[in-house]
N, CA, C and O atoms as a DFTB+ gen file, in Angstrom:
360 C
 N C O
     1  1     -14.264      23.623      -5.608
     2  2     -14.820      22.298      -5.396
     3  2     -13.734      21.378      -4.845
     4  3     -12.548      21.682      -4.971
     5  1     -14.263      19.855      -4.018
     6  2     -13.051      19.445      -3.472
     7  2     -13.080      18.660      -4.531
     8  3     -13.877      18.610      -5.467
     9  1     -11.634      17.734      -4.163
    10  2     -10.745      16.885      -5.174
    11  2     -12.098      15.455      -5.385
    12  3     -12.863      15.033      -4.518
    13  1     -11.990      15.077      -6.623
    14  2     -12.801      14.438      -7.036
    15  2     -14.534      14.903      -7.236
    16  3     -15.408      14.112      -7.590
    17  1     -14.743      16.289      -6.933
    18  2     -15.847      16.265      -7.450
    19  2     -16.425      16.546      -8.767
    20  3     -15.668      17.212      -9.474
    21  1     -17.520      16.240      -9.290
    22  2     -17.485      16.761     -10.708
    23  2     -18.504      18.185     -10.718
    24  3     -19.106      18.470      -9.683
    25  1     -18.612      18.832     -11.644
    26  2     -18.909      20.269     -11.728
    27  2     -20.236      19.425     -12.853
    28  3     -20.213      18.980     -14.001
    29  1     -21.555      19.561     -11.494
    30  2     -22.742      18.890     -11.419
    31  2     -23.951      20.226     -11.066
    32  3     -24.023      20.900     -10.039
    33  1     -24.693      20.288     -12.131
    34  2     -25.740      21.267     -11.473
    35  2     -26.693      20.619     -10.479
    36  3     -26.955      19.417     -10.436
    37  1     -27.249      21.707      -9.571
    38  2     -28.101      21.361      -8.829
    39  2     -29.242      20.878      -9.044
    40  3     -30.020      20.453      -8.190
    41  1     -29.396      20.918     -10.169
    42  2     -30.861      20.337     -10.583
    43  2     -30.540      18.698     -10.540
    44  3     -31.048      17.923      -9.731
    45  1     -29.488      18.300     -11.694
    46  2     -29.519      17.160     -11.802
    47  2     -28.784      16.526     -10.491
    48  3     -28.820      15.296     -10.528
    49  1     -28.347      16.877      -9.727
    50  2     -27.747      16.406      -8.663
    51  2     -29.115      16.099      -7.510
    52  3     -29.105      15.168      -6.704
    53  1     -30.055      16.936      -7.632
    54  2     -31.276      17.016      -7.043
    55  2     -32.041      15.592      -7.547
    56  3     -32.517      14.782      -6.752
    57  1     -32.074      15.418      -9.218
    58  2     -32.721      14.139      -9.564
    59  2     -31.902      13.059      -8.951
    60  3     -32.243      12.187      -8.152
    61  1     -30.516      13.353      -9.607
    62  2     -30.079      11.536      -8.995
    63  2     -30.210      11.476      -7.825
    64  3     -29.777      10.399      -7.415
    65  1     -30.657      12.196      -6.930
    66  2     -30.754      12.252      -5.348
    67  2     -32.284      11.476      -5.069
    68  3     -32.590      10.531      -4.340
    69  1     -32.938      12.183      -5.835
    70  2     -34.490      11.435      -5.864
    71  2     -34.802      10.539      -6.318
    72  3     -35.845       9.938      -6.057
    73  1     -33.801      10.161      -7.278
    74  2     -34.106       8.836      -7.940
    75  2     -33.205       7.230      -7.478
    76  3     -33.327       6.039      -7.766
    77  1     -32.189       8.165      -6.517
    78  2     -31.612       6.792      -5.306
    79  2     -32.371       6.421      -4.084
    80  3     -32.432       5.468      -3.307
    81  1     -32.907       7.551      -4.244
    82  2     -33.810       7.382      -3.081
    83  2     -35.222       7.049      -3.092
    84  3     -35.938       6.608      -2.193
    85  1     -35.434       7.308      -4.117
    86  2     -37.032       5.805      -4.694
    87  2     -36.256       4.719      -5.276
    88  3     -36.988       3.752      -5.487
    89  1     -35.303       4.561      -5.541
    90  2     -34.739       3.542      -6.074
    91  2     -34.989       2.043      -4.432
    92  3     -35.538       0.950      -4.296
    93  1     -34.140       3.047      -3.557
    94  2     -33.686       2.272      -2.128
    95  2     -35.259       2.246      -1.677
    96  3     -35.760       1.124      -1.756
    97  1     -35.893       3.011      -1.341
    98  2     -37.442       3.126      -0.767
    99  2     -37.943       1.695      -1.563
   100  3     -38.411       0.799      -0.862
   101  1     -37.854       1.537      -2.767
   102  2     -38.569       0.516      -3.458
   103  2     -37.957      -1.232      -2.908
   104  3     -38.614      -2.272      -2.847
   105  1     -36.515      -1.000      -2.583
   106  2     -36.238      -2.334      -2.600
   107  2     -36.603      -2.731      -1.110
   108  3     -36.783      -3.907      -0.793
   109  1     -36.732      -1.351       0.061
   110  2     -36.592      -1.824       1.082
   111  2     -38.324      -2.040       1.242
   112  3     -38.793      -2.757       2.126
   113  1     -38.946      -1.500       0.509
   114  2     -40.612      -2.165       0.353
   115  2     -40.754      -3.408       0.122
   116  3     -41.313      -4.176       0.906
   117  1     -40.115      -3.835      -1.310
   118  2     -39.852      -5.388      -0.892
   119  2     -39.438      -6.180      -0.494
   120  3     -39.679      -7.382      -0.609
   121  1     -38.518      -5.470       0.215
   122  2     -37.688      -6.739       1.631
   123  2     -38.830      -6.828       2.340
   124  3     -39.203      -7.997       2.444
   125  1     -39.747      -5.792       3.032
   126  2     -40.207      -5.670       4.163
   127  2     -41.327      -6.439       3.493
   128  3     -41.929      -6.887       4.469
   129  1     -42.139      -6.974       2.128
   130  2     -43.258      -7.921       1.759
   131  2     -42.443      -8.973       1.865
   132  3     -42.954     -10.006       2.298
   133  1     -41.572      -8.981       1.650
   134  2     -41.038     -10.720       1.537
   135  2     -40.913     -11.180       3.515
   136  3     -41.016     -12.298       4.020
   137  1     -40.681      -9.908       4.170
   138  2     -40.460     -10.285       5.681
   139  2     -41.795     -11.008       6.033
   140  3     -41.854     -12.088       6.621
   141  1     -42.940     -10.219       5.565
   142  2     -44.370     -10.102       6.028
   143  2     -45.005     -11.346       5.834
   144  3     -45.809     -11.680       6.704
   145  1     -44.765     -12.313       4.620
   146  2     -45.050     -13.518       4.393
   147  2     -44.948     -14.576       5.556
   148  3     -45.778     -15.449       5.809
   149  1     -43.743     -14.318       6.225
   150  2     -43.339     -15.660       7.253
   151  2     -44.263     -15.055       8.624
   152  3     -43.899     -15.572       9.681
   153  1     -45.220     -14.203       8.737
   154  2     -46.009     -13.524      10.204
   155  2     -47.286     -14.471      10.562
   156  3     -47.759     -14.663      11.682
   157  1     -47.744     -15.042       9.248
   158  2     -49.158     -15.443       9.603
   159  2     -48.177     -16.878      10.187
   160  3     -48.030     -16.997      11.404
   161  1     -47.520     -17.955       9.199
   162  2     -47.257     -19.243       9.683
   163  2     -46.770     -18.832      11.040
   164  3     -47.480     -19.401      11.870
   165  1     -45.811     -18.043      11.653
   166  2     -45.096     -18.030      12.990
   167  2     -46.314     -17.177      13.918
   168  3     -46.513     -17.198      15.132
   169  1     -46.754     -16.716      13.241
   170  2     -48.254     -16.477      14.172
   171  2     -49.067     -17.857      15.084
   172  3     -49.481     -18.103      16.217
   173  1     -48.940     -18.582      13.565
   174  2     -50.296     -19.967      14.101
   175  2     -48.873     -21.107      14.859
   176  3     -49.016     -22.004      15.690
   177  1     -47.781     -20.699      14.289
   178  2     -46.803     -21.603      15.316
   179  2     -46.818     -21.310      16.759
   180  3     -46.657     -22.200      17.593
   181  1     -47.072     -19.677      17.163
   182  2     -46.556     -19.475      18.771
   183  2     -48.221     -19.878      18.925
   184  3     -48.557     -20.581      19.878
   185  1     -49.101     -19.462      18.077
   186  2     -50.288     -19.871      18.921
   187  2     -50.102     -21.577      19.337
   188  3     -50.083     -22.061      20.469
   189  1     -50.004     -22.117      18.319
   190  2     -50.285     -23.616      18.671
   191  2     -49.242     -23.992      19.871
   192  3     -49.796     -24.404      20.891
   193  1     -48.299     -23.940      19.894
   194  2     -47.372     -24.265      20.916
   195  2     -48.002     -23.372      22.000
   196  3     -48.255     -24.090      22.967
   197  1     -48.280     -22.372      22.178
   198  2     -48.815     -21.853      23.409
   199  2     -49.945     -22.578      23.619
   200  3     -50.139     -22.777      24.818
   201  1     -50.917     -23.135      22.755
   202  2     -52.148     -23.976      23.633
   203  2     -51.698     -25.204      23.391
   204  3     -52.601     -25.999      23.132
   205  1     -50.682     -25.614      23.385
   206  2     -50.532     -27.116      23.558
   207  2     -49.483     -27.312      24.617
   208  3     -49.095     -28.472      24.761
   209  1     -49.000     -26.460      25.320
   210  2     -48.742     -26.076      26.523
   211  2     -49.159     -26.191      28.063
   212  3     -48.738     -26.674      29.115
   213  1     -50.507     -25.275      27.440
   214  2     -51.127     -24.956      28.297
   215  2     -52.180     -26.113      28.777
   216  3     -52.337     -26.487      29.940
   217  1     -52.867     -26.594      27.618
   218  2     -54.046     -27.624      27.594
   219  2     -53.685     -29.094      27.266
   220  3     -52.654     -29.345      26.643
   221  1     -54.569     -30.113      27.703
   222  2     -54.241     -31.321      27.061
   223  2     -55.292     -31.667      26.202
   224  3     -54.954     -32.029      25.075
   225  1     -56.483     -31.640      26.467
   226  2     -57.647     -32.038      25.335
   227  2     -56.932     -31.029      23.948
   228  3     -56.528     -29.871      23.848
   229  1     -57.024     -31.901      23.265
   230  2     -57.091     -31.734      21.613
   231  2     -57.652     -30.450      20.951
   232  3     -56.967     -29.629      20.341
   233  1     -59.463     -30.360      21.223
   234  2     -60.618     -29.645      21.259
   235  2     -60.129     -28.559      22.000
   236  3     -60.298     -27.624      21.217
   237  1     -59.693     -28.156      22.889
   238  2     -58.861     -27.048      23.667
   239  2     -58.171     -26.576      23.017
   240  3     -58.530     -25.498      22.544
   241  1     -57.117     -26.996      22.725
   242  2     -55.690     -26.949      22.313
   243  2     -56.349     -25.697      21.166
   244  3     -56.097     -24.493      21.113
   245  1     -57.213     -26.493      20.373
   246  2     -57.604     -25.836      18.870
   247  2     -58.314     -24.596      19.247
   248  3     -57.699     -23.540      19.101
   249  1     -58.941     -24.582      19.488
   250  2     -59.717     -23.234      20.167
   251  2     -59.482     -22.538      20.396
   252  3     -60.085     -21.556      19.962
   253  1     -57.961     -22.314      21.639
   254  2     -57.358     -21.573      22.288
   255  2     -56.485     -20.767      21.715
   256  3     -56.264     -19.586      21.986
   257  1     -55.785     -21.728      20.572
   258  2     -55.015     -21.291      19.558
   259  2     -55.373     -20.497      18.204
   260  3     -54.693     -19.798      17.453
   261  1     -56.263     -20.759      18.205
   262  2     -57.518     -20.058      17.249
   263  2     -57.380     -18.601      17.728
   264  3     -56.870     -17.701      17.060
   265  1     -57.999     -18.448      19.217
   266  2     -58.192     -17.038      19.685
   267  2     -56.457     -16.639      20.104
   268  3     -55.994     -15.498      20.130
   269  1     -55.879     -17.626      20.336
   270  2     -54.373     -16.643      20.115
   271  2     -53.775     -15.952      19.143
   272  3     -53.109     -14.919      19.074
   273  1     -54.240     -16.905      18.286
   274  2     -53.660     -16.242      16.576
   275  2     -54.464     -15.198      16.337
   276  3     -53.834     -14.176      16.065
   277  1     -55.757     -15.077      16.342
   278  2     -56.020     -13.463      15.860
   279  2     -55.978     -12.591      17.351
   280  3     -56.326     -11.416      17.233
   281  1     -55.739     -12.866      18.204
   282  2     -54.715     -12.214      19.453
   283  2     -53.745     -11.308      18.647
   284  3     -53.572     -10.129      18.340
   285  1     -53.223     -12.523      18.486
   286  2     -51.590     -12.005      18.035
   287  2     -51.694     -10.998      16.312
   288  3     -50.988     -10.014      16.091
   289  1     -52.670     -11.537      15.366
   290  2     -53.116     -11.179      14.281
   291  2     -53.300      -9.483      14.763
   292  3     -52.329      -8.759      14.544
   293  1     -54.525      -8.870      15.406
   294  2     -55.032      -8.158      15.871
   295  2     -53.831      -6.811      16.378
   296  3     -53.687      -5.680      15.912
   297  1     -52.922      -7.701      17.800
   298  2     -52.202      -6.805      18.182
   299  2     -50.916      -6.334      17.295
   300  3     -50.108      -5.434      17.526
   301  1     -51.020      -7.493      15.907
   302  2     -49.627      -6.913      14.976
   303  2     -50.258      -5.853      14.273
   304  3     -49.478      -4.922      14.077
   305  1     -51.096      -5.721      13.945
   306  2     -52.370      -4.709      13.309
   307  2     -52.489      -3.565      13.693
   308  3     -52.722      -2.625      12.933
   309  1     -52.334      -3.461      15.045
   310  2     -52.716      -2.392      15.694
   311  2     -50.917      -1.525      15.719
   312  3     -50.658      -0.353      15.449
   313  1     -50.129      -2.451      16.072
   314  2     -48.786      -1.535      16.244
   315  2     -48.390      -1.228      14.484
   316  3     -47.993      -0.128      14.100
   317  1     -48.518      -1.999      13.888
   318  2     -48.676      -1.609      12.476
   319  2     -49.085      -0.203      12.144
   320  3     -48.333       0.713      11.814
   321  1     -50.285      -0.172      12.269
   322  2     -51.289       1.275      12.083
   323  2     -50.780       2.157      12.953
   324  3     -50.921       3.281      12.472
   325  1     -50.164       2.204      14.185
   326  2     -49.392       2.867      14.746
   327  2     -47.878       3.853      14.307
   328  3     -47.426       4.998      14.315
   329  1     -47.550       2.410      13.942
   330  2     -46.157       3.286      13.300
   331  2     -46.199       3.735      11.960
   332  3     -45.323       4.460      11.489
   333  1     -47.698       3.124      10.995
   334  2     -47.537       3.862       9.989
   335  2     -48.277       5.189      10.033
   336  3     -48.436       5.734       8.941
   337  1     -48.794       5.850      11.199
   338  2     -49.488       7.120      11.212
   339  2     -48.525       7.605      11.826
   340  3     -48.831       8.744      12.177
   341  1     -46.830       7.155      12.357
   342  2     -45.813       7.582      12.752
   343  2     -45.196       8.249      11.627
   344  3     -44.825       9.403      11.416
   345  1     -45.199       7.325      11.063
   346  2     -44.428       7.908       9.838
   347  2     -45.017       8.444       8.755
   348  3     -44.336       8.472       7.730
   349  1     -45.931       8.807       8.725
   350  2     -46.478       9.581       7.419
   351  2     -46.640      11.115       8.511
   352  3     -46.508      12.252       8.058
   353  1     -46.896      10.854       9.752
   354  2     -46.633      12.387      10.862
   355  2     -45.674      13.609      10.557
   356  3     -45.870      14.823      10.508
   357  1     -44.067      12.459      10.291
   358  2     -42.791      13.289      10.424
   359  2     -42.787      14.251       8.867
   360  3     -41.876      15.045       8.635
């Protein structure tokens, strides 16, 4: 064995292996819910700035931005479901 290792069976070397690694899987699940929170507000932000851009009536503005946000809602949805049938593939 090299210098510093300890004289570890494979079994338990096998658990602490599985159990750092649901350990890390778990925290990086909740980084990625805490990311997911800020999608809808910066969703209805690029919408609104994109129809208040584009339009000047008020009544426009709202509308447009309406159908941008579940635009944008829709196409995060779709690459979503994408990469998670990516990764449950490998």
């Amino acid at each position: 064995m090299g210098m510093g290792m300890k004289n570890i069976s494979p079994r338990k070397s096998l658990l602490r292996h599985l159990h750092e690694s649901v350990s890390r899987r778990h925290l990086l699940e909740q980084h990625a819910m805490g990311m997911n929170i800020y999608l809808l507000p910066l969703a209805a932000a690029i919408a609104l700035v994109y129809g208040a851009t584009r339009y000047e009536d008020a009544e426009r503005i709202w509308r447009k931005s309406v159908r941008t946000f579940i635009t944008i809602i829709v196409f995060m949805a779709v690459v979503l479901a994408i990469l998670a049938f990516f990764s449950l593939w490998q």
